[in-house]
C-alpha atoms as an extended CHARMM CRD file, in Angstrom:
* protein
*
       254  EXT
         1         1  UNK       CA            -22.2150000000       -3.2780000000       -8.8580000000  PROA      1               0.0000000000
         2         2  UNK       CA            -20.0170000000       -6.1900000000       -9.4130000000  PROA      2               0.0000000000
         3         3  UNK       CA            -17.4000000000       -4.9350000000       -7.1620000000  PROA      3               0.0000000000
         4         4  UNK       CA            -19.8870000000       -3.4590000000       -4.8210000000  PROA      4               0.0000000000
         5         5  UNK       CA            -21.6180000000       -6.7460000000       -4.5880000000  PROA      5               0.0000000000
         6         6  UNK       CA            -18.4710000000       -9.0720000000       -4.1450000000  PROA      6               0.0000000000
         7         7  UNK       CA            -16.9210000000       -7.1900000000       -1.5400000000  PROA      7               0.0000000000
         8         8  UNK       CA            -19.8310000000       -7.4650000000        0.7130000000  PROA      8               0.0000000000
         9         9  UNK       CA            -19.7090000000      -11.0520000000       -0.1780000000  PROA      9               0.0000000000
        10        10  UNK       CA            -16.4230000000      -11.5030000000        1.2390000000  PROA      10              0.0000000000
        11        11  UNK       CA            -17.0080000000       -9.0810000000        4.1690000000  PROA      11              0.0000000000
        12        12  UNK       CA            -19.7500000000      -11.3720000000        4.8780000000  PROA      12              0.0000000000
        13        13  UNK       CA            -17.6390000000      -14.5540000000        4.4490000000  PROA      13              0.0000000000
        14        14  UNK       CA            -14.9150000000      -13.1100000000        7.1920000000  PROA      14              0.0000000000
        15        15  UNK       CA            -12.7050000000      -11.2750000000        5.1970000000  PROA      15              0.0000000000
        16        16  UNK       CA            -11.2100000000       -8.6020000000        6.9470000000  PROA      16              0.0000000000
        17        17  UNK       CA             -9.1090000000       -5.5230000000        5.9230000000  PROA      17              0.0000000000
        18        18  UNK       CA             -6.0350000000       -5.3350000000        4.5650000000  PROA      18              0.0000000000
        19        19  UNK       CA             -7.4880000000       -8.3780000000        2.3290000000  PROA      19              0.0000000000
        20        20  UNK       CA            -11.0750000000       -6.9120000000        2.0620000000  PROA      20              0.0000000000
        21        21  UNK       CA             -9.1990000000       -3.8180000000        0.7950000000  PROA      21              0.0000000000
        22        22  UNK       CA             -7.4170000000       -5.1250000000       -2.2380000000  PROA      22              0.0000000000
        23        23  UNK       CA             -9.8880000000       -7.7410000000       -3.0110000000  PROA      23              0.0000000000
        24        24  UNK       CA            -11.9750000000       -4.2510000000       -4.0920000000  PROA      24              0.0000000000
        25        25  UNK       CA             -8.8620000000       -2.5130000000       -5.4340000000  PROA      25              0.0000000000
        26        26  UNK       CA             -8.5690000000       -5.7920000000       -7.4060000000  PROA      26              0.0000000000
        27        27  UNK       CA            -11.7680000000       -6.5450000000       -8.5300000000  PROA      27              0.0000000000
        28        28  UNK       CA            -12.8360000000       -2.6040000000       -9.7320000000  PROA      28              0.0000000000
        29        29  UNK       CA             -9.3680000000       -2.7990000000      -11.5320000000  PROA      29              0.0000000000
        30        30  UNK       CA            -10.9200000000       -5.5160000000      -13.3660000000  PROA      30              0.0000000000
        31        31  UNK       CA            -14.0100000000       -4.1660000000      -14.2560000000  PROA      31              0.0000000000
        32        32  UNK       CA            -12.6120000000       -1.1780000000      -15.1590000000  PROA      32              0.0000000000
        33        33  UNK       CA            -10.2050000000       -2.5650000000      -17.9600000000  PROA      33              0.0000000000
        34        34  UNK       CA            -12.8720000000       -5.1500000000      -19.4430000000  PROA      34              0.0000000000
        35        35  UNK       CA            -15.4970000000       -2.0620000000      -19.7680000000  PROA      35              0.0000000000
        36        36  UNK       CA            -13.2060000000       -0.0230000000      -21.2580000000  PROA      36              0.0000000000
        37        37  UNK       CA            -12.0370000000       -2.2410000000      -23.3370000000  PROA      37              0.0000000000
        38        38  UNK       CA            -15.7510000000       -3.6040000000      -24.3660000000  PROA      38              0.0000000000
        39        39  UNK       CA            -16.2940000000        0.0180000000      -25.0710000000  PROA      39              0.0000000000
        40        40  UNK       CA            -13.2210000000        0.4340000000      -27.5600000000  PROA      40              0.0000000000
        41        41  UNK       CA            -14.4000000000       -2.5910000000      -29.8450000000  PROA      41              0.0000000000
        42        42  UNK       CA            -17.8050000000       -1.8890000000      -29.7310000000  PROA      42              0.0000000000
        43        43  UNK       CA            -17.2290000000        2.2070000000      -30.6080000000  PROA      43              0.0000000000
        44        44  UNK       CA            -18.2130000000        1.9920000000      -34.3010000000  PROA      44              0.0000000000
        45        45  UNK       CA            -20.9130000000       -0.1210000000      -33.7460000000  PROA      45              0.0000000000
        46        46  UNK       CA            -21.9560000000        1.9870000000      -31.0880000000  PROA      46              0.0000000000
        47        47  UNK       CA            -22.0560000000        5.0220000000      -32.9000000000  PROA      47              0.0000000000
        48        48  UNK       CA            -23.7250000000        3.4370000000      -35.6820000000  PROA      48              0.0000000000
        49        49  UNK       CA            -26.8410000000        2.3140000000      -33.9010000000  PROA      49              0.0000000000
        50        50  UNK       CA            -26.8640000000        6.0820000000      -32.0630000000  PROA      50              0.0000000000
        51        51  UNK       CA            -25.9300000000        4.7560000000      -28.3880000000  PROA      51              0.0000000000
        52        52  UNK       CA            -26.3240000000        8.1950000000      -26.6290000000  PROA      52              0.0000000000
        53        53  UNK       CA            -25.1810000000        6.5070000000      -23.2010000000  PROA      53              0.0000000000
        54        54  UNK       CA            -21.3050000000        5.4530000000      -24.3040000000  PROA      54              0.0000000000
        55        55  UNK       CA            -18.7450000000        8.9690000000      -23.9890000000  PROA      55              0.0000000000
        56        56  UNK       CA            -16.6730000000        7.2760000000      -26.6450000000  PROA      56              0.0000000000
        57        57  UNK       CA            -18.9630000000        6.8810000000      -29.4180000000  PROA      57              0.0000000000
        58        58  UNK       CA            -20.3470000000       10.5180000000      -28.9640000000  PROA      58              0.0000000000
        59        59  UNK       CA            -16.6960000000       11.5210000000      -28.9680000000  PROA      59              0.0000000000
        60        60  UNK       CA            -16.9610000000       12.9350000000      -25.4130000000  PROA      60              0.0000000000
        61        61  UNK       CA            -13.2090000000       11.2080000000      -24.8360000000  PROA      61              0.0000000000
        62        62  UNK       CA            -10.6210000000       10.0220000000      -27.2050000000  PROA      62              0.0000000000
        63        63  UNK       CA            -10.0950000000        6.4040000000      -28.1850000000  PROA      63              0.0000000000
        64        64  UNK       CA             -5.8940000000        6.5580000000      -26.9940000000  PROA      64              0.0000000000
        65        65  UNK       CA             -7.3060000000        7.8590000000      -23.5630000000  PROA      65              0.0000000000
        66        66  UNK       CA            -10.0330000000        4.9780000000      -23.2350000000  PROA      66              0.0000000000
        67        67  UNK       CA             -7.2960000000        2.5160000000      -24.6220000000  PROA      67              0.0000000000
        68        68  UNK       CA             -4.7290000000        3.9790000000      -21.8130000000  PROA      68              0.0000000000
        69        69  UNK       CA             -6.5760000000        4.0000000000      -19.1330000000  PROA      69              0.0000000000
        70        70  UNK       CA             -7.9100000000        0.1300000000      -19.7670000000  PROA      70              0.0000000000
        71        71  UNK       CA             -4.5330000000       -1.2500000000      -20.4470000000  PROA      71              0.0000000000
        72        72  UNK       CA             -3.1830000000        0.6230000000      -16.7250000000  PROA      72              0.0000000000
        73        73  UNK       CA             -6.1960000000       -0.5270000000      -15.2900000000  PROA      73              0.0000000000
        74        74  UNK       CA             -5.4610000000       -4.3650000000      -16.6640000000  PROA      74              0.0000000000
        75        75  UNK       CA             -1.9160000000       -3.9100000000      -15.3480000000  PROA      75              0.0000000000
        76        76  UNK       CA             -2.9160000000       -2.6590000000      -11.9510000000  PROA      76              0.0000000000
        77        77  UNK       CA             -5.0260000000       -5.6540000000      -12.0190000000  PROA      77              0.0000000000
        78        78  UNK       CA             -2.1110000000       -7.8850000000      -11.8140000000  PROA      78              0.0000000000
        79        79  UNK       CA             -0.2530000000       -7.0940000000       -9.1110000000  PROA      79              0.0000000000
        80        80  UNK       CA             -3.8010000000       -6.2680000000       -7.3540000000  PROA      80              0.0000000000
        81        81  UNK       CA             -4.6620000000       -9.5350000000       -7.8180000000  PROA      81              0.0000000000
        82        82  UNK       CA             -1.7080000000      -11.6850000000       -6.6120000000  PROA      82              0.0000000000
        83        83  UNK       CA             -1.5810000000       -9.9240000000       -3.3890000000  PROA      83              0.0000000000
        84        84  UNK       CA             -4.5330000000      -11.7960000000       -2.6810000000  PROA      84              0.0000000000
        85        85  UNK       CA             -2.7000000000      -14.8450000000       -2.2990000000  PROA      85              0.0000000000
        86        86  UNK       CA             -1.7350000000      -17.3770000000       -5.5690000000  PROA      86              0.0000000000
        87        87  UNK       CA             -5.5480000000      -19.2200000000       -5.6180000000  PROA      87              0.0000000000
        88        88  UNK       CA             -7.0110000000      -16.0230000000       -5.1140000000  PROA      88              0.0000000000
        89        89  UNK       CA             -5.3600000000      -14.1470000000       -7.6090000000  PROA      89              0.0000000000
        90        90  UNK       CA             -4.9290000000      -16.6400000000      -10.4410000000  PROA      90              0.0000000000
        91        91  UNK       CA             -8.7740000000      -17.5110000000       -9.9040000000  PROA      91              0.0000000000
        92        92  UNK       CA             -9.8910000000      -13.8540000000       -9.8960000000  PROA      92              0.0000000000
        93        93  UNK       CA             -7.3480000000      -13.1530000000      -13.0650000000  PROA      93              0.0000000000
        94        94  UNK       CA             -8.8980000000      -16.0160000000      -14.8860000000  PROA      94              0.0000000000
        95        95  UNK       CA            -12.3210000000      -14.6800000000      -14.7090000000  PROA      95              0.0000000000
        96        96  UNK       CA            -11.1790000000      -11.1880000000      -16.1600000000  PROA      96              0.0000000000
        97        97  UNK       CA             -9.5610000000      -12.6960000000      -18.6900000000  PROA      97              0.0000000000
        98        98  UNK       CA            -12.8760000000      -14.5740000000      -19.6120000000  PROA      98              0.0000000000
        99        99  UNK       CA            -14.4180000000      -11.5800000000      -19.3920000000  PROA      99              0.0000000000
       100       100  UNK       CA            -12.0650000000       -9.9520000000      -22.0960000000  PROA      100             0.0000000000
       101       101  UNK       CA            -11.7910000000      -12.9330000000      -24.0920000000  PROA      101             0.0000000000
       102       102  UNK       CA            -15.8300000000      -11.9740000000      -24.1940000000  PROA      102             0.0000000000
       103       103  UNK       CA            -14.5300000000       -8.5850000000      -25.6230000000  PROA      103             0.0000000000
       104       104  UNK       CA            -12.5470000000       -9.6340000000      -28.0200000000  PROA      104             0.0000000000
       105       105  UNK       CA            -14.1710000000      -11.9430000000      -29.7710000000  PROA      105             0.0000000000
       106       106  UNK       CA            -16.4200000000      -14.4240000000      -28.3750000000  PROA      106             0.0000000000
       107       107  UNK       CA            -19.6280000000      -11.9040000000      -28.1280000000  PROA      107             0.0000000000
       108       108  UNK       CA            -19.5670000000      -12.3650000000      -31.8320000000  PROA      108             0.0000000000
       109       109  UNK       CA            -20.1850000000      -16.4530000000      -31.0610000000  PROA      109             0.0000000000
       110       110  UNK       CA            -22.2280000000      -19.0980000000      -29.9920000000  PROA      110             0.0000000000
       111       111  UNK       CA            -19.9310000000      -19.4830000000      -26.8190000000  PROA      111             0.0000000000
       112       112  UNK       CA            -20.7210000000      -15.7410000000      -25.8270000000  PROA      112             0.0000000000
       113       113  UNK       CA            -22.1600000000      -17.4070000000      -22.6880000000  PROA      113             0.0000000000
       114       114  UNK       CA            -19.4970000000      -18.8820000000      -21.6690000000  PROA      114             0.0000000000
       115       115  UNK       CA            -16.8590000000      -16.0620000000      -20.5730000000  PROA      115             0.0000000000
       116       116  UNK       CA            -20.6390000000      -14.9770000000      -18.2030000000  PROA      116             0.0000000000
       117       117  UNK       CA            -20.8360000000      -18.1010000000      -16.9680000000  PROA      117             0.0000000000
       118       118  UNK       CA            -16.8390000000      -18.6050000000      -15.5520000000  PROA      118             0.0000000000
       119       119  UNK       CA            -16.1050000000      -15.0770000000      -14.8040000000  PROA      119             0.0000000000
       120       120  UNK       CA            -19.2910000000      -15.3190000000      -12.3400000000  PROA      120             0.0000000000
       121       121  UNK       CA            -18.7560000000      -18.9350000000      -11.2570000000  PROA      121             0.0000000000
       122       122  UNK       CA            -15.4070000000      -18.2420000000      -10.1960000000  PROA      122             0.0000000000
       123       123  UNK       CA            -16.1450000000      -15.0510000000       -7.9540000000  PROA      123             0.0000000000
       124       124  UNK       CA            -17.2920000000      -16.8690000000       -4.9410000000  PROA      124             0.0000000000
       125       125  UNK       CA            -14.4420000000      -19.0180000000       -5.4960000000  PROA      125             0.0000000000
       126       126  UNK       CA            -12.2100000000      -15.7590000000       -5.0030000000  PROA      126             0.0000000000
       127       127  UNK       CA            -14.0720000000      -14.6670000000       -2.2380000000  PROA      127             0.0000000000
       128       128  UNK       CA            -13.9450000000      -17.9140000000       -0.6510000000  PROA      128             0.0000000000
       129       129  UNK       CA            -10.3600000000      -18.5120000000       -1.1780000000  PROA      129             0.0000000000
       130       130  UNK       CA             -9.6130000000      -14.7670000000        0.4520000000  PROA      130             0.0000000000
       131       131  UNK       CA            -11.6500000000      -15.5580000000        3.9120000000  PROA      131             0.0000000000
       132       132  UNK       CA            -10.6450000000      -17.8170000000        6.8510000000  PROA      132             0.0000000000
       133       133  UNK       CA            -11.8490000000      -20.7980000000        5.3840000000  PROA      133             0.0000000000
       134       134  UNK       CA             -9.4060000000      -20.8490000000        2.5460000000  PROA      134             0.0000000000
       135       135  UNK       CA            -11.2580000000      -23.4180000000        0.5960000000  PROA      135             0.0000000000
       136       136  UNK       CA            -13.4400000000      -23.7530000000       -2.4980000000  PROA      136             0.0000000000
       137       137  UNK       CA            -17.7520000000      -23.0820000000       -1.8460000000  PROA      137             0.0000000000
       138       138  UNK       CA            -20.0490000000      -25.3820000000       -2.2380000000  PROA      138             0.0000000000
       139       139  UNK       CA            -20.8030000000      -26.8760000000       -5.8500000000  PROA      139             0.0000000000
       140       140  UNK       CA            -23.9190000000      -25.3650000000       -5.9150000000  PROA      140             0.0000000000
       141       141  UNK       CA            -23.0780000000      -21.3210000000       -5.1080000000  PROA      141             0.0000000000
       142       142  UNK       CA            -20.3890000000      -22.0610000000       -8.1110000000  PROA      142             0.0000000000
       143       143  UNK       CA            -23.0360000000      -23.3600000000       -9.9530000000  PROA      143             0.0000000000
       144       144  UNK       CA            -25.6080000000      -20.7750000000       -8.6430000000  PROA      144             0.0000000000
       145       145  UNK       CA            -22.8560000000      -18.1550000000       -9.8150000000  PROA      145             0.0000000000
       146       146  UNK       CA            -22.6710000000      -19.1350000000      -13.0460000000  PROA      146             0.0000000000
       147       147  UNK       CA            -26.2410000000      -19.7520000000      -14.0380000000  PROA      147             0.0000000000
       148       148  UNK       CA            -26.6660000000      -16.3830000000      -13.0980000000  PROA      148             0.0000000000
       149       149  UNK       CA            -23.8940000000      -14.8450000000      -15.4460000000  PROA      149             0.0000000000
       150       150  UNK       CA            -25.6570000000      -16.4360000000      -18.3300000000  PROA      150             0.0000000000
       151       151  UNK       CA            -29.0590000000      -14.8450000000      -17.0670000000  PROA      151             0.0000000000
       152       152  UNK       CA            -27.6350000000      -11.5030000000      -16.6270000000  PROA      152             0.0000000000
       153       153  UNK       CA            -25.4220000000      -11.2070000000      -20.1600000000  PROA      153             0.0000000000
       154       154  UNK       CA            -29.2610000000      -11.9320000000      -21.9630000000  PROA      154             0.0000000000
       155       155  UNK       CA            -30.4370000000       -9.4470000000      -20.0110000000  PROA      155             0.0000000000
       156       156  UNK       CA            -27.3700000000       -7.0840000000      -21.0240000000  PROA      156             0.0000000000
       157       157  UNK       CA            -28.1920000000       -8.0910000000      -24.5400000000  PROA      157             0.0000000000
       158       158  UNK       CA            -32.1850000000       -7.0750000000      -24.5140000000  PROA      158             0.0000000000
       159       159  UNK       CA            -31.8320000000       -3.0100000000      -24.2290000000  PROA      159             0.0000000000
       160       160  UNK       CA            -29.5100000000       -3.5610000000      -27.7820000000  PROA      160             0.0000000000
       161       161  UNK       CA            -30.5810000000       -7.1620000000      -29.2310000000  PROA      161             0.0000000000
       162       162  UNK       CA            -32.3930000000       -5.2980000000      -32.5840000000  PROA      162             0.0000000000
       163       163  UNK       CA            -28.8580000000       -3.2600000000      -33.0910000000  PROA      163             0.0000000000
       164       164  UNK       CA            -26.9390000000       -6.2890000000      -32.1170000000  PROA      164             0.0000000000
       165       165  UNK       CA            -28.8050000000       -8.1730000000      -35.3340000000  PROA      165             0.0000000000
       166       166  UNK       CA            -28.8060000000       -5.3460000000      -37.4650000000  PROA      166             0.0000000000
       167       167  UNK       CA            -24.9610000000       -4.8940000000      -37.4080000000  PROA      167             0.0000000000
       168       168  UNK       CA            -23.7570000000       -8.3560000000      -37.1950000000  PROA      168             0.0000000000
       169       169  UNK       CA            -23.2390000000       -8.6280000000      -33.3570000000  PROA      169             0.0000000000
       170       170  UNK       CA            -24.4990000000      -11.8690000000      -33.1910000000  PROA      170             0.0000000000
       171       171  UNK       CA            -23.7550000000      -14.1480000000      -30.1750000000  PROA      171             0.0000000000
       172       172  UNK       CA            -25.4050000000      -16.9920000000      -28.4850000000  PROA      172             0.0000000000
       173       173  UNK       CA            -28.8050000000      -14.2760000000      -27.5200000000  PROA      173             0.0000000000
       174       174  UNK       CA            -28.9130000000      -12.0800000000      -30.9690000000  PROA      174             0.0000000000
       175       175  UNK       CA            -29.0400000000      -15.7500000000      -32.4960000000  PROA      175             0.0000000000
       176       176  UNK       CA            -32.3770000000      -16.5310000000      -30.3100000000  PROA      176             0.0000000000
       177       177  UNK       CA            -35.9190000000      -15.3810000000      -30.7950000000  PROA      177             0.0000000000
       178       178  UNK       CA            -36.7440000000      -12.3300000000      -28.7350000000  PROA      178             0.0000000000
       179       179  UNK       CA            -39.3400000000      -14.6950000000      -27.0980000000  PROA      179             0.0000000000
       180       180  UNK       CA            -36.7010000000      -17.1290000000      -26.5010000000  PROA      180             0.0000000000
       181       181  UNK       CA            -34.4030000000      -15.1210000000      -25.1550000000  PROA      181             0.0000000000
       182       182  UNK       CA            -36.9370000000      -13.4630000000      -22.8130000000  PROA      182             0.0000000000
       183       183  UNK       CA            -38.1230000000      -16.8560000000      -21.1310000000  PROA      183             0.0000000000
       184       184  UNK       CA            -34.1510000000      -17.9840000000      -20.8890000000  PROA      184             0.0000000000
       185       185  UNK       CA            -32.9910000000      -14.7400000000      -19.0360000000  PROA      185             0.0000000000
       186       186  UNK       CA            -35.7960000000      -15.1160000000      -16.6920000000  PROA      186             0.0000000000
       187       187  UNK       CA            -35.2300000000      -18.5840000000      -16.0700000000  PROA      187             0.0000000000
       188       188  UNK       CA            -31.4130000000      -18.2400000000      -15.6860000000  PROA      188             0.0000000000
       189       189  UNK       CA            -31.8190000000      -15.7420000000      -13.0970000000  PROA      189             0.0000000000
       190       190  UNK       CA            -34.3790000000      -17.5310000000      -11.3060000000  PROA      190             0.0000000000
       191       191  UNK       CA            -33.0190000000      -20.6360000000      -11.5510000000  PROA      191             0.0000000000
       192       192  UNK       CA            -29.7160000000      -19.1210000000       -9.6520000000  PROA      192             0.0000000000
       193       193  UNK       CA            -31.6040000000      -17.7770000000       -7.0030000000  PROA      193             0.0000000000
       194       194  UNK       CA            -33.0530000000      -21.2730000000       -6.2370000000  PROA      194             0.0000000000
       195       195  UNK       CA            -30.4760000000      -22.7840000000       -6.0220000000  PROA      195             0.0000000000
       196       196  UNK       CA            -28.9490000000      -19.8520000000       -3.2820000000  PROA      196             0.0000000000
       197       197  UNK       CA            -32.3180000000      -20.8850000000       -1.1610000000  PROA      197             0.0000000000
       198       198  UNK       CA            -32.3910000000      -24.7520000000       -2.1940000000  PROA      198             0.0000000000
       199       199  UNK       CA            -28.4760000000      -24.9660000000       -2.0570000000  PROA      199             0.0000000000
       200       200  UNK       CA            -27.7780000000      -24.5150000000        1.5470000000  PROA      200             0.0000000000
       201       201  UNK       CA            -28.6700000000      -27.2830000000        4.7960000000  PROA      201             0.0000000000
       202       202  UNK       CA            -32.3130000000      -27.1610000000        6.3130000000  PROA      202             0.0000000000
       203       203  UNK       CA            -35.3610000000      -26.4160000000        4.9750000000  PROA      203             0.0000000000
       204       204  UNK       CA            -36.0050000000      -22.3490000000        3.3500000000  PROA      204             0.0000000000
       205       205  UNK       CA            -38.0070000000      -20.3510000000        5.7710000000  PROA      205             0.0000000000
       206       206  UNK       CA            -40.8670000000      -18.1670000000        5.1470000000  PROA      206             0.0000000000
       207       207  UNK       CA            -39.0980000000      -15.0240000000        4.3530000000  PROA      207             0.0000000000
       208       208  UNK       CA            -36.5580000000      -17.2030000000        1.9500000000  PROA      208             0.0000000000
       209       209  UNK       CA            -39.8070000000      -17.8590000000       -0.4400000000  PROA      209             0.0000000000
       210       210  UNK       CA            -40.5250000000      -14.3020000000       -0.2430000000  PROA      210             0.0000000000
       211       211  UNK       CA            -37.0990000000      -13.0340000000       -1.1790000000  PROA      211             0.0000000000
       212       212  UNK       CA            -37.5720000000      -15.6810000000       -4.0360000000  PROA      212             0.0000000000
       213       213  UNK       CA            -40.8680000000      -14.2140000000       -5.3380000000  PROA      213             0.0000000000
       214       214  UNK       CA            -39.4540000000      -11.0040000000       -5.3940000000  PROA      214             0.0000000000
       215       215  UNK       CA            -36.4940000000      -11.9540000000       -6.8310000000  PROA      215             0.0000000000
       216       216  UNK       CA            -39.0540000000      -13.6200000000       -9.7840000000  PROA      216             0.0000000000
       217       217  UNK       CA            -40.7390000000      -10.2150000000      -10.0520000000  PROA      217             0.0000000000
       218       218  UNK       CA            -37.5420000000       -8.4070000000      -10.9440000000  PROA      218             0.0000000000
       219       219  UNK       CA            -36.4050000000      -11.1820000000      -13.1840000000  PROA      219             0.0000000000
       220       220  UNK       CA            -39.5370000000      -11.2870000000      -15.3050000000  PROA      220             0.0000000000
       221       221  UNK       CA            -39.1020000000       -7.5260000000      -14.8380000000  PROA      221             0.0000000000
       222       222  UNK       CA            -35.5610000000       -7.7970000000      -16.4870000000  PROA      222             0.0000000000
       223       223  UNK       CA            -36.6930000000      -10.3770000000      -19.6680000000  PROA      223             0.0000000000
       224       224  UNK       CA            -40.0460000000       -8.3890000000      -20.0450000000  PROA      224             0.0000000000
       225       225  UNK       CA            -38.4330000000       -4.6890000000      -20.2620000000  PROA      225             0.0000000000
       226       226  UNK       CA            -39.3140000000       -2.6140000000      -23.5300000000  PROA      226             0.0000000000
       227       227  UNK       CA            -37.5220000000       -3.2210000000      -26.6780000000  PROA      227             0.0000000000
       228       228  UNK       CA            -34.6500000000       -0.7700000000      -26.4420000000  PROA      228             0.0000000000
       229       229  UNK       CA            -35.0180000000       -0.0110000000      -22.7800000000  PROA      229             0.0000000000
       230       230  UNK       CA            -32.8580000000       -0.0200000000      -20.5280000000  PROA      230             0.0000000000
       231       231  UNK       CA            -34.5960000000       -1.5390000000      -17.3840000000  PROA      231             0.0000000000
       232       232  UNK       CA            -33.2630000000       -5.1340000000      -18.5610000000  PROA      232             0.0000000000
       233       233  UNK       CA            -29.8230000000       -4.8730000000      -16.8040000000  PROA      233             0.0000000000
       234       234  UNK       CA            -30.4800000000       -3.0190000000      -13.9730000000  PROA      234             0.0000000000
       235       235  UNK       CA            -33.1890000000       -5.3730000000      -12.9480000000  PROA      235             0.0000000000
       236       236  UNK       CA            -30.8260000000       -8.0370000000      -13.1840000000  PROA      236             0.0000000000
       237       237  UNK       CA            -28.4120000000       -6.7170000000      -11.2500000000  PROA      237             0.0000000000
       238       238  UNK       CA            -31.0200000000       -6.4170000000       -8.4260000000  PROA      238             0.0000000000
       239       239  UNK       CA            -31.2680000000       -9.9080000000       -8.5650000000  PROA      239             0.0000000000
       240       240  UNK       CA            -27.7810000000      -10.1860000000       -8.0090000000  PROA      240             0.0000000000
       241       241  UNK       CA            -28.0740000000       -8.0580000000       -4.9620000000  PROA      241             0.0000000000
       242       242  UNK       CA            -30.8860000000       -9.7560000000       -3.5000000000  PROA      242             0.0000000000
       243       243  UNK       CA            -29.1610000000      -13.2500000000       -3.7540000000  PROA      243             0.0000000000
       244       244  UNK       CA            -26.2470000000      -11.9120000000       -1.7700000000  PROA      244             0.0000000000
       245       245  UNK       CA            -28.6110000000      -10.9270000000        0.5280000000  PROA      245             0.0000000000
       246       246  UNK       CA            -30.2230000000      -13.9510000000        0.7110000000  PROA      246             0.0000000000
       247       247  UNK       CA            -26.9870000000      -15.5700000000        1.0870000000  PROA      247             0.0000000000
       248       248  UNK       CA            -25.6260000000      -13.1380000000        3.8740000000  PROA      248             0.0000000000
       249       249  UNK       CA            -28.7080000000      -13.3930000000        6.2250000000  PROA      249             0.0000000000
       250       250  UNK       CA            -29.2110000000      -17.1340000000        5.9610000000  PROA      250             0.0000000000
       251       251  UNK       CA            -25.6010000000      -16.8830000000        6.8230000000  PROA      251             0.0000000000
       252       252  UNK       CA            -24.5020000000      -19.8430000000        4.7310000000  PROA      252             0.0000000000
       253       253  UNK       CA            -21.0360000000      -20.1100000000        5.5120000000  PROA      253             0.0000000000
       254       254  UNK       CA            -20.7240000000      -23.2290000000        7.4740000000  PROA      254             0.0000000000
């Protein structure tokens, strides 16, 4: 979805192929290695809370083969990366090495917003940096991007926050209330796409307030999702999608 998502960003933005091209290369390299590797740490744990959804802890595939095929997809990464141009590539790079700083070691923290927050704030910063304009976005679609990381890594944390506590996974969301944490992902993710509709010149039209109330549907959809169901993510990747879309038809890249 990620890659999906910023690809059509930067198709939108001007980017044309060969650049288009390896900014997807680039980008699924990246997801690739930091699920992978997420996966790896997270395979005891995994299999002690009976994930039924994760090959590794069911022992569907090995732990070398996971760990091999995340450490070529981190190195194809690289190279992926930098043929985007310097800004490009050290921007993108930076953000997947937030994201598996997050793996690592700081979902265990208070700061396991953070590595959300820059990872997502920086991708319209790559996608900006690879069309004709060649310059940064506006503050507030960094801003926009990173408010909604944080919303969507509570709602990757919902579906799993009672195994999260029970083994010790605790970062910033396992340390809130359930209630808590409900309200904050929904905010987050609203908040993000107001700022996509407030953000830009001229006053929102009609159909802008529309795309917002449906975007507030699917985020109350995403905080609200049964304990241990899986609806949580999903929903707040939809709100992802429709905040590119809002962005692409109000065509805010003047």
């Amino acid at each position: 979805a990620v890659t999906m998502l910023t690809t059509v960003l930067a198709a939108a933005a001007g980017a044309r192929m060969p650049i288009l091209g390896l900014l997807t290369a680039a980008v699924l390299a990246g997801q690739l290695c930091v699920g992978w590797t997420n996966d790896l740490v997270d395979s005891d744990r995994d299999r002690a809370v009976g994930r039924i959804d994760k090959p590794l802890a069911l022992d569907l595939v090995s732990a070398p083969a996971v760990r091999a095929a995340a450490v070529a997809a981190g190195v194809s990464c690289v190279p992926l990366s930098l043929g985007l141009g310097t800004a490009p590539g050290l921007a993108h790079l930076t953000a997947v090495g937030g994201a598996l700083a997050y793996d690592l070691g700081l979902k265990r923290t208070w700061w396991s917003w953070a590595p959300y927050a820059v990872s997502f704030g920086l991708l319209p910063v790559v996608v900006w940096l690879v069309s004709p304009r060649e310059t940064l976005p506006p503050t507030w679609m960094i801003i926009a991007g990173a408010v909604l990381g944080i919303g969507a890594h509570g709602a990757n944390v919902l579906p799993d926050y009672a195994g999260d506590r029970a083994t010790g996974a605790l970062g910033l969301p396992q340390r809130l209330s359930l209630t808590v944490l409900r309200i904050g992902t929904a905010a987050a993710l609203m908040t993000a796409l107001a700022l996509l509709i407030l953000g830009p010149a001229g006053s929102p039209q009609p159909w802008e307030w529309a795309a917002f109330g449906a975007g507030a549907g699917l985020a109350i959809l995403s905080a609200a999702g049964p304990a241990g169901g899986r609806t949580s993510f999903p929903a707040a990747v939809a709100v992802g999608a429709l905040a590119v879309a809002v962005l692409v038809a109000r065509s805010a890249w003047g």
